[in-house]
Steps between C-alpha positions, in 0.01 A plus 500: 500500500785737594665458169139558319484847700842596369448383143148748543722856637840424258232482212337805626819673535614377144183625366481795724863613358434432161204675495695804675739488234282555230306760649208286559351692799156336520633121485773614730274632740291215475824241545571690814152428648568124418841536694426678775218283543755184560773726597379810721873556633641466173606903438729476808649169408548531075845504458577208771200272319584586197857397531394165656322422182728672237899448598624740234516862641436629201176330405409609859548887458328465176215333678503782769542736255133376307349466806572877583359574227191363539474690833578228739642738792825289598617546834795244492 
């Protein structure tokens, strides 16, 4: 079940990023609901979960970089 959960917020965050990326606001905003849903913390941890997921620091700041974008408010 715990690795279901995960699968469920890294897709969200993939999607989330992406989204942010392209300037999709609306399906960014609405990826956000989906991850804050399974992930209420996740703004102060990003960066930390992220890198659990995605080893190459790059990739990572890319990540946090899309997820800015789409407005996600990262504390971390």
């Amino acid at each position: 079940m715990l690795r279901s959960a995960r699968a469920g917020w890294a897709q969200c965050i993939e999607r989330r990023t992406l989204y942010g990326q392209l300037g999709e606001r609306e399906a960014a905003r609405n990826a956000l609901r989906e991850l804050l849903v399974l992930r209420p913390d996740f703004a102060t941890m990003a960066r930390q979960e992220a890198a659990k997921l995605w080893w190459d620091s790059e990739l990572v700041e890319h990540l946090i970089d899309g997820l800015r974008k789409a407005r996600l408010d990262i504390t971390g």
